[in-house]
C-alpha positions in Angstrom: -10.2 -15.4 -0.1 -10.8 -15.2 3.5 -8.4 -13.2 6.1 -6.8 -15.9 7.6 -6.2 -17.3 4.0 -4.6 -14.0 3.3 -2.3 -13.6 6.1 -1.4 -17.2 5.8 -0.1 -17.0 2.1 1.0 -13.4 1.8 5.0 -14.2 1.6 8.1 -12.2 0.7 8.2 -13.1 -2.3 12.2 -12.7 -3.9 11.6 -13.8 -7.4 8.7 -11.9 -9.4 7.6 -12.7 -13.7 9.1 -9.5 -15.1 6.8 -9.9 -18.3 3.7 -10.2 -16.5 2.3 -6.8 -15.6 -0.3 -5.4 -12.7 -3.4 -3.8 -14.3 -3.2 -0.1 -13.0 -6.9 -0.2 -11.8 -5.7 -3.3 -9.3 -3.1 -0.6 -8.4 -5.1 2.2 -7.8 -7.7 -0.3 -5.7 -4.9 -2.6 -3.6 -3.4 1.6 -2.5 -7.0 2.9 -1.9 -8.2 -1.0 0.2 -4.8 -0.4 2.3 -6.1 4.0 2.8 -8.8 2.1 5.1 -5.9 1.6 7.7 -6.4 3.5 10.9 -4.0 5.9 12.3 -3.5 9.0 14.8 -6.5 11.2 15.0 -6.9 10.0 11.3 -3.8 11.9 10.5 -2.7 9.5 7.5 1.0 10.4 7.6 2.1 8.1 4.4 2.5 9.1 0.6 4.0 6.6 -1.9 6.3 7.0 -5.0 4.9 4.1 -7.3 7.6 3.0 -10.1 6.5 1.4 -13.2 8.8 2.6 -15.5 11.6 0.2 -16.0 14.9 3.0 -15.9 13.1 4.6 -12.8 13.3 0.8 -11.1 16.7 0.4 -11.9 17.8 4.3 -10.6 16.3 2.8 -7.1 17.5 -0.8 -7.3 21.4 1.1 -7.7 20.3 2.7 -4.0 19.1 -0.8 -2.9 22.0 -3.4 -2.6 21.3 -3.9 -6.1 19.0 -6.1 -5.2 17.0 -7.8 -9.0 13.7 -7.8 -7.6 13.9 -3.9 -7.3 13.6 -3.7 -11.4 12.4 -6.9 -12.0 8.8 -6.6 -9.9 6.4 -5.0 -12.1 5.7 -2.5 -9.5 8.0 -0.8 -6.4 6.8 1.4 -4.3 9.1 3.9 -2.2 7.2 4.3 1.1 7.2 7.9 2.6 6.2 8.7 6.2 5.7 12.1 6.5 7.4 13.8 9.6 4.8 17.1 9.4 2.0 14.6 8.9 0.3 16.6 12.4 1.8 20.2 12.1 -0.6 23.1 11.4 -0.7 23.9 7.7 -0.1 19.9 6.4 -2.6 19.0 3.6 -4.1 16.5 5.3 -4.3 18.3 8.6 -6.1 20.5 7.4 -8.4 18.2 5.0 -8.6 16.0 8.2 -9.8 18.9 10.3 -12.5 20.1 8.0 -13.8 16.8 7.2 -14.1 16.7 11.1 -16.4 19.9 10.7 -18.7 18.4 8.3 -19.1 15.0 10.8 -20.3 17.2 13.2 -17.1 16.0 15.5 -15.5 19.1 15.5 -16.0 22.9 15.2 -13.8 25.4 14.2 -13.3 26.8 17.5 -11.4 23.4 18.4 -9.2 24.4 15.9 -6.2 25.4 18.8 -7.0 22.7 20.3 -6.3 20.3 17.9 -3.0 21.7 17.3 -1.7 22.1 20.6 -3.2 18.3 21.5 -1.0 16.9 17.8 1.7 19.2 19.1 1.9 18.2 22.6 1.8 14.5 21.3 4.4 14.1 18.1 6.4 17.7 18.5 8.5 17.2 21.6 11.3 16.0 19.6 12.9 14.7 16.6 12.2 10.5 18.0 8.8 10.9 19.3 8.2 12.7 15.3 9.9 10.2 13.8 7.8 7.1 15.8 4.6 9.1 15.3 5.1 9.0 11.3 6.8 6.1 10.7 4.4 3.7 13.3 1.7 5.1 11.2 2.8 4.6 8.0 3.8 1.0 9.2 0.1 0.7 9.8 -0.5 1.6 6.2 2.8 -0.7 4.3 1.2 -3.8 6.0 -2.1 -3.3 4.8 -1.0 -2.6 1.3 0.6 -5.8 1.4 -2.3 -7.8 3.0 -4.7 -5.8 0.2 -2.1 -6.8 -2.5 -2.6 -10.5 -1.6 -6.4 -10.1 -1.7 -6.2 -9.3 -5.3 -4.0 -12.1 -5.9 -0.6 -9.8 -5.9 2.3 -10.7 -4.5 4.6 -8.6 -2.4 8.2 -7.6 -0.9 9.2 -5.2 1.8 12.6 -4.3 2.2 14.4 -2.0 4.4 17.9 -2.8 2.4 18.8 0.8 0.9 20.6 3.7 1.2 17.9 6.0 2.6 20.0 9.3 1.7 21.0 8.1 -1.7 17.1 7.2 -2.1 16.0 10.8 -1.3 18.7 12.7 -3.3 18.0 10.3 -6.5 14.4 10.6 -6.4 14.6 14.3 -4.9 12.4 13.2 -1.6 11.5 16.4 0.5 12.9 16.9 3.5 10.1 16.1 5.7 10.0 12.6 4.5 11.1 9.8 6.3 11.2 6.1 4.0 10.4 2.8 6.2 10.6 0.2 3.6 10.5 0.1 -0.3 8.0 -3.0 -1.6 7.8 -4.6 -4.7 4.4 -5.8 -6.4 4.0 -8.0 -8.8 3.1 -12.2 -9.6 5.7 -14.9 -8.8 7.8 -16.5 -11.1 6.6 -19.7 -11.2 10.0 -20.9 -12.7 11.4 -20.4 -9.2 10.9 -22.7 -6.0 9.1 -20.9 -3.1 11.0 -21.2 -0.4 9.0 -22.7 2.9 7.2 -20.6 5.4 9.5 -18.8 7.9 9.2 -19.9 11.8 7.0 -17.5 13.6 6.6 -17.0 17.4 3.8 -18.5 18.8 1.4 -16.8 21.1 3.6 -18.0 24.5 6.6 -16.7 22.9 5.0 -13.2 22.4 2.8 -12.9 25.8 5.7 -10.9 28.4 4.7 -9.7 32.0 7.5 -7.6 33.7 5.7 -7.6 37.1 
């Protein structure tokens, strides 16, 4: 399947076979194709909670607008964008610097000056945070999605739940921020796809304000 094949049929899919379930190793590689996605100074500010377990689905889909294809997809995902994703002392950060070392495009006496540069750039305040994680982790939830439909897995992002209800059910840290959920799984074939939303063409998206 080539990439304008995949863009082309990935759809939002509403309706997903409940009793036909994604092989975990088609899990594991759709979430490590979509860890190829770029982001700020490779900072990689995204986790993911990945629900499988049928009681778990339905404890989100009560946060969700009740919304069927919560607990009825295979697999949802709670996407996390991760508000410390550049502060000193992150995981990652850290992983990211050293791996930095070892490329030979870093040393450690850049170390201050990586932190004051990620500091300078997503710290200022609590927006300019928020837009660095969650533009970033946007990055990352579209090519999920685009990976999914490469393995022939169908998709659903949604941005209809109750974000605080979310974190205090699933007992999300603090420093999390969650986009979207999405929900993986096949289409029921018993259903009628509905058509192909309008999309803007390339004159409706060119602007000049000059």
């Amino acid at each position: 399947m080539d990439f304008e094949q995949i863009i082309s049929d990935r759809r939002a899919v509403n309706f997903f076979n409940p009793d036909k379930k994604i092989d975990p190793d088609l899990i594991k590689k759709m979430v490590e194709l979509a860890a190829k996605t770029p982001s700020s100074f490779n900072l990689q500010p995204w986790n993911l909670i990945v629900l499988t377990d049928k009681q778990d689905k339905l404890r989100l889909q009560s946060c969700a607008m009740n919304q069927p294809k919560v607990s009825e997809a295979p697999v949802t995902m709670i996407v996390l964008a991760d508000n410390e994703g550049f502060k000193e002392g992150n995981k990652t950060v850290e992983q990211v610097f050293q791996e930095n070392i070892k490329s030979g495009s870093m040393t450690e006496k850049q170390r201050d000056w990586f932190k004051k540069v990620r500091t300078n750039l997503y710290g200022k305040d609590e927006l300019i945070t928020r837009a660095f994680s969650c533009k970033n982790t946007g990055f990352f939830a579209m090519a999920l999605m685009l990976a999914a439909k490469s393995l022939g897995i169908d998709s659903h992002p949604m941005d209809g739940f109750n974000h605080d209800k979310v974190v205090k059910e699933f007992n999300i840290p603090q420093n999390y921020y969650i986009p979207l959920l999405i929900s993986f799984g096949y289409f029921d074939e018993t259903k009628t796809l509905s058509k192909p939303k309008w999309r803007k063409t390339y004159n409706d998206i060119l602007v000049n304000f000059n």
